[in-house]
C-alpha positions in Angstrom: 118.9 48.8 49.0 115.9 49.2 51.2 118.1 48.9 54.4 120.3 51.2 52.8 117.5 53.9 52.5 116.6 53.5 55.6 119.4 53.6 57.3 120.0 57.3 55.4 116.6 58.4 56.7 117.3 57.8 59.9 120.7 59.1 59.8 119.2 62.3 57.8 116.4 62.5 60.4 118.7 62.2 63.1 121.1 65.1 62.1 118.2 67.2 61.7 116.7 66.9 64.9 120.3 67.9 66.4 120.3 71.1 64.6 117.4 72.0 65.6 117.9 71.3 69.1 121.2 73.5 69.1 119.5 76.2 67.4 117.0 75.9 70.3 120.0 75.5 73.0 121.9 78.7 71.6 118.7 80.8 71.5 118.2 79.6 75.7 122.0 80.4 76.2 120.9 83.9 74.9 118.3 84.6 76.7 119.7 83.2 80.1 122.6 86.2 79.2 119.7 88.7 79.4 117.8 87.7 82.4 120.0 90.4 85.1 117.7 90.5 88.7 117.4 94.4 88.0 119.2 96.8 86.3 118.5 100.5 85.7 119.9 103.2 84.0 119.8 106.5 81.3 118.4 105.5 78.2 118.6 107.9 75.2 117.5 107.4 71.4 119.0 109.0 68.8 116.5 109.4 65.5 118.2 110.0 62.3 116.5 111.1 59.4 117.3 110.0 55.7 118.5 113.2 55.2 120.8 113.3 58.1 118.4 115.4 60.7 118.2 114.1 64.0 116.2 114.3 67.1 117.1 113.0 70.8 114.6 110.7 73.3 115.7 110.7 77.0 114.6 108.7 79.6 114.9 106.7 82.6 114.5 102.8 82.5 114.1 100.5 85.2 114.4 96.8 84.4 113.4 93.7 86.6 113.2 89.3 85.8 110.9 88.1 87.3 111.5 85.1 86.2 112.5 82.9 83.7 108.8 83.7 82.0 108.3 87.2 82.7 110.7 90.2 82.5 109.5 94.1 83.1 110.4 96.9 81.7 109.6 101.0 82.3 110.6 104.0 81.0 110.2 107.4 82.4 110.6 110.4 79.3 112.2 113.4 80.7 113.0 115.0 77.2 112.3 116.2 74.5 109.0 118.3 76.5 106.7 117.4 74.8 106.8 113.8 76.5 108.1 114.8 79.7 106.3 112.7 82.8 105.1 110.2 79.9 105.8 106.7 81.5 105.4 102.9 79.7 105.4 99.5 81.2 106.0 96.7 79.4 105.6 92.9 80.5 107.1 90.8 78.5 106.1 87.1 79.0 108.2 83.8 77.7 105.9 81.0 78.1 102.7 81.8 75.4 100.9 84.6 77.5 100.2 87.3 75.1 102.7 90.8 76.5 101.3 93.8 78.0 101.7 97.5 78.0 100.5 100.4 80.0 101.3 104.7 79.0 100.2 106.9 81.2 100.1 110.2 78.9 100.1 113.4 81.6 98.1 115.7 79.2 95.0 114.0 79.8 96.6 112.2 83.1 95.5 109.1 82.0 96.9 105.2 81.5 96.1 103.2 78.6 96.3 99.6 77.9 97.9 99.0 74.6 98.4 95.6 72.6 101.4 94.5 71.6 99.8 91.5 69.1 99.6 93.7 65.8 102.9 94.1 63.7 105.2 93.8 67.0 102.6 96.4 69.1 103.8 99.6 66.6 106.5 102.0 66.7 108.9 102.6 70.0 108.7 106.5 70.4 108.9 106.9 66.9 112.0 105.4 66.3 112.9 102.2 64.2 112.0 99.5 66.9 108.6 97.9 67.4 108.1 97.8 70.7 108.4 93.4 70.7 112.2 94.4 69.0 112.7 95.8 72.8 111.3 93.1 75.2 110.3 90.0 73.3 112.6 87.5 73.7 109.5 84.1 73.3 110.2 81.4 71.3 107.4 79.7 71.4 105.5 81.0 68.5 108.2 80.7 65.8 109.6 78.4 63.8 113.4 78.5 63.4 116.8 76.8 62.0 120.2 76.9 62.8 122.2 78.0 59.6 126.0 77.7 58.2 128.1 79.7 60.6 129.7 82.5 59.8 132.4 85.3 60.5 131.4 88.3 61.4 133.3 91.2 62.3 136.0 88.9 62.9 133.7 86.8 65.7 132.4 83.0 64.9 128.9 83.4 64.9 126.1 80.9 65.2 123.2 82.3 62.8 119.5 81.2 63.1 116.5 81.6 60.8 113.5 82.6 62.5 109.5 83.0 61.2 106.4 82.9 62.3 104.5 79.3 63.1 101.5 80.8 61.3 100.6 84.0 59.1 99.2 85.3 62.2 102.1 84.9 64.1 104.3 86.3 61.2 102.1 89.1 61.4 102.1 89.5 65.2 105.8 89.8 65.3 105.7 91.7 61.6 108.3 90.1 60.1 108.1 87.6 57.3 111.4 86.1 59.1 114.7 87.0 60.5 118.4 86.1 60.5 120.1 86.1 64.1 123.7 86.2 64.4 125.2 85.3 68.0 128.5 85.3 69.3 130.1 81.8 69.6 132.0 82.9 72.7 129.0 84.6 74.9 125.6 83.5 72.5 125.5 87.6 72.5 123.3 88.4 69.0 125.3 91.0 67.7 123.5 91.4 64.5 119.8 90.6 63.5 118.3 90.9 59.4 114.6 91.2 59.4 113.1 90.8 56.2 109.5 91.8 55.0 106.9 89.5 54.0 107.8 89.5 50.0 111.2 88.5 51.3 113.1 91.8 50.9 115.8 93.2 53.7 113.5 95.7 56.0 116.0 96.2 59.0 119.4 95.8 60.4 119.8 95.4 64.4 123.5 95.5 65.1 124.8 95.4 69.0 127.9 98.2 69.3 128.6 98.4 72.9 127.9 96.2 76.0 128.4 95.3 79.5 130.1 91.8 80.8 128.3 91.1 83.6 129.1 87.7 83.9 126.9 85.3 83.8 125.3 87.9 82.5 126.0 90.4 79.2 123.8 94.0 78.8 124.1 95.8 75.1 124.9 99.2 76.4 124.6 100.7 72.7 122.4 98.8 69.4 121.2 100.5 66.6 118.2 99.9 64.4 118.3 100.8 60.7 115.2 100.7 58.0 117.1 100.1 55.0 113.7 100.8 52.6 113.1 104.5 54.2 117.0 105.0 55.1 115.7 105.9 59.0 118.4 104.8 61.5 117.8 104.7 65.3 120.7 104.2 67.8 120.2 103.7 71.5 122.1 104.0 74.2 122.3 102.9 78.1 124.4 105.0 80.6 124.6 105.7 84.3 123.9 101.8 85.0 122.9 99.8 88.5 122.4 96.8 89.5 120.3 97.7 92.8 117.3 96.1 93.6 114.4 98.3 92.6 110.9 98.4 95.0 108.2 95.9 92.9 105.9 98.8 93.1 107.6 100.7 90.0 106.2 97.7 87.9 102.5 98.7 88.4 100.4 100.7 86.5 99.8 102.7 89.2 103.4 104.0 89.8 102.8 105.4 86.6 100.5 107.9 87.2 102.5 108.6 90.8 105.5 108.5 90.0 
């Protein structure tokens, strides 16, 4: 009998540890889909009230990989006026290093350092993504499981539990945890649950649109909807290059120049 229980431990152990490590394989695949050199474009945010009342965010953004542990991100607000020549830069890191960000706010023609460790960094622009929901792609922090997969809008989908290794990382990324769902064919996440910290549905990412790129895959359209306040916010990418951009766009210097 004792063999016997052993025997199922191992086995049980053994099963386990492969789950985990294709939970871990398909979140890699995912990201290594993301990682394009450079790629630029027109980015616009649609903000939709509860009541159906909506305002517009334009800008351009200007995207480059680094590496495999550090991608960069700007944005350049021509509309609505009132942020017009506001910039932000974003690096997001992959291997532990905490992210940065830079605004450079023309009013008072200054640039500000801004931390992106409480509740996912705040609000992007107002709209219904933190600003980690944009460029945080890390791993390394969270604790995660692969789940039964499922069908979703007629695509097999892998889907993976992730939280927080510690409250303080749960609160970091402000989520008590979320369910991923990613495209057996590509590992593209096409939806994303985030649920608060009593447990209770908080958002819904979905991916509408995006770009095959092969090897790599760009959501050209993903919306973002708080299902507590009934806010919705869907962006868009259009006009999109791959050109190289010049390294000095990713400063905080550019900002202020540009």
């Amino acid at each position: 009998m004792r063999r016997v229980f052993i025997l199922f431990l191992f086995i049980t152990m053994t099963a386990l540890s492969v789950q985990a490590q294709s939970a871990q394989e398909i979140l890699d695949s995912f990201s290594k889909s993301l990682a394009i050199p450079t790629i630029q474009g027109a980015f616009q945010v649609q903000l939709i009230a509860k009541n159906g009342d909506t305002r517009e965010i334009q800008a351009r953004v200007y995207q480059h990989s680094v590496d495999e542990f550090q991608s960069d991100r700007l944005f350049l607000f021509d509309f609505p006026p009132t942020v017009r020549g506001t910039g932000l830069l974003m690096n997001a890191f992959f291997d532990g290093r905490d992210n940065n960000m830079w605004i450079y706010l023309p009013a008072v023609k200054r640039i500000k350092r801004i931390s992106l460790n409480d509740s996912g960094g705040g609000y992007f622009m107002g709209s219904d993504f933190t600003y980690n929901d944009l460029i945080s792609n890390s791993y390394d922090k969270l604790e995660f499981e692969r789940l039964e997969d499922k069908v979703l809008n007629g695509q097999d989908c892998y889907v993976i539990k992730a939280w927080g290794s510690s409250l303080q990382d749960r609160q970091e990324h402000g989520y008590g945890y979320t369910l991923s769902y990613h495209r057996k064919d590509n590992y593209l996440m096409i939806k994303r649950e985030y649920f608060d910290f009593e447990g209770q549905l908080l958002k819904v990412y979905a991916t509408g649109q995006f770009l095959d790129m092969s090897p790599y895959i760009y959501p050209t359209e993903i919306s973002m909807e708080n299902v507590q306040t009934g806010h919705k916010s869907i962006l868009t990418v259009t006009d999109i290059s791959t050109e190289d951009i010049p390294q000095r766009y990713f400063t905080p210097r550019f900002l202020q120049n540009n």
